[in-house]
N, C-alpha and C positions, 0 to 999 in steps of 0.2 A: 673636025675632031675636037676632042673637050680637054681640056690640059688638064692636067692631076692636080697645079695650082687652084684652078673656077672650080673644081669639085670638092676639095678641103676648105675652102670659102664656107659651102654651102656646108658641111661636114661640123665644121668648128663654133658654126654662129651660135654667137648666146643672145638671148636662148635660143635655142635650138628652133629651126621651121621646117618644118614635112616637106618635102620635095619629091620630084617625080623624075623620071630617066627614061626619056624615048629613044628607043635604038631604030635604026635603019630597015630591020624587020618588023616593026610594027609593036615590037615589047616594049610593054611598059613596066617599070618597078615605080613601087610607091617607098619612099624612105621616112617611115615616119618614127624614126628613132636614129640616132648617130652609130647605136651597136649594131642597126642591122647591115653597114656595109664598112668594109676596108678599103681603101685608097692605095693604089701602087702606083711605078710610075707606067707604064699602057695598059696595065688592066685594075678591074673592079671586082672584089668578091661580093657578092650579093648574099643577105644571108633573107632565104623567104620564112623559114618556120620559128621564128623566135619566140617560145613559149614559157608564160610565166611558172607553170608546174615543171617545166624540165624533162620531162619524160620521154620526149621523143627527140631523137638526137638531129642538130642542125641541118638543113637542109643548103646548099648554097651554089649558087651561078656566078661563072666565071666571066665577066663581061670584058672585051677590048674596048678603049675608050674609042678605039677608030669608027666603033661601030653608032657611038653616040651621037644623036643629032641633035637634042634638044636638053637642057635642065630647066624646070621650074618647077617654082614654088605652089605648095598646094593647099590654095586658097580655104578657107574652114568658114565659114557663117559665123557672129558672131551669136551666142546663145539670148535667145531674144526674151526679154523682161515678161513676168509672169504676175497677174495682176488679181 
């Protein structure tokens, strides 16, 4: 199980680094913004639709942390020099 503590780690870093959340069923969430999730203390709200226009109203999954197995970080390529 993932503590609410190791999750606001990951949550608060400056700056910020995309991370990923495997649940015990196979789902995956990508976090690659701080606003897309909430922290509680046994659950997680996920928010998946976060759109720059606004038009389409929040979409979001209610995750138990019991059900979490894994957090990391997700790694990005560094943008490779153009010649």
């Amino acid at each position: 199980m993932m503590s609410s503590n190791k999750l606001i780690e990951y949550v608060s870093a400056e700056p910020f680094q995309p991370f990923r959340i495997k649940l015990a069923s196979g789902q995956v969430y990508e976090i690659r913004h701080p606003e897309m999730i909430l922290v509680g203390r046994n659950l997680v709200r996920v928010y998946t639709n976060l759109q720059a226009n606004g038009d389409a109203p929040p979409q979001w999954h209610d995750v138990s942390m019991v059900l979490m197995e894994t957090v990391e970080p997700i790694v990005t390529s560094p943008a490779t020099p153009k010649h």
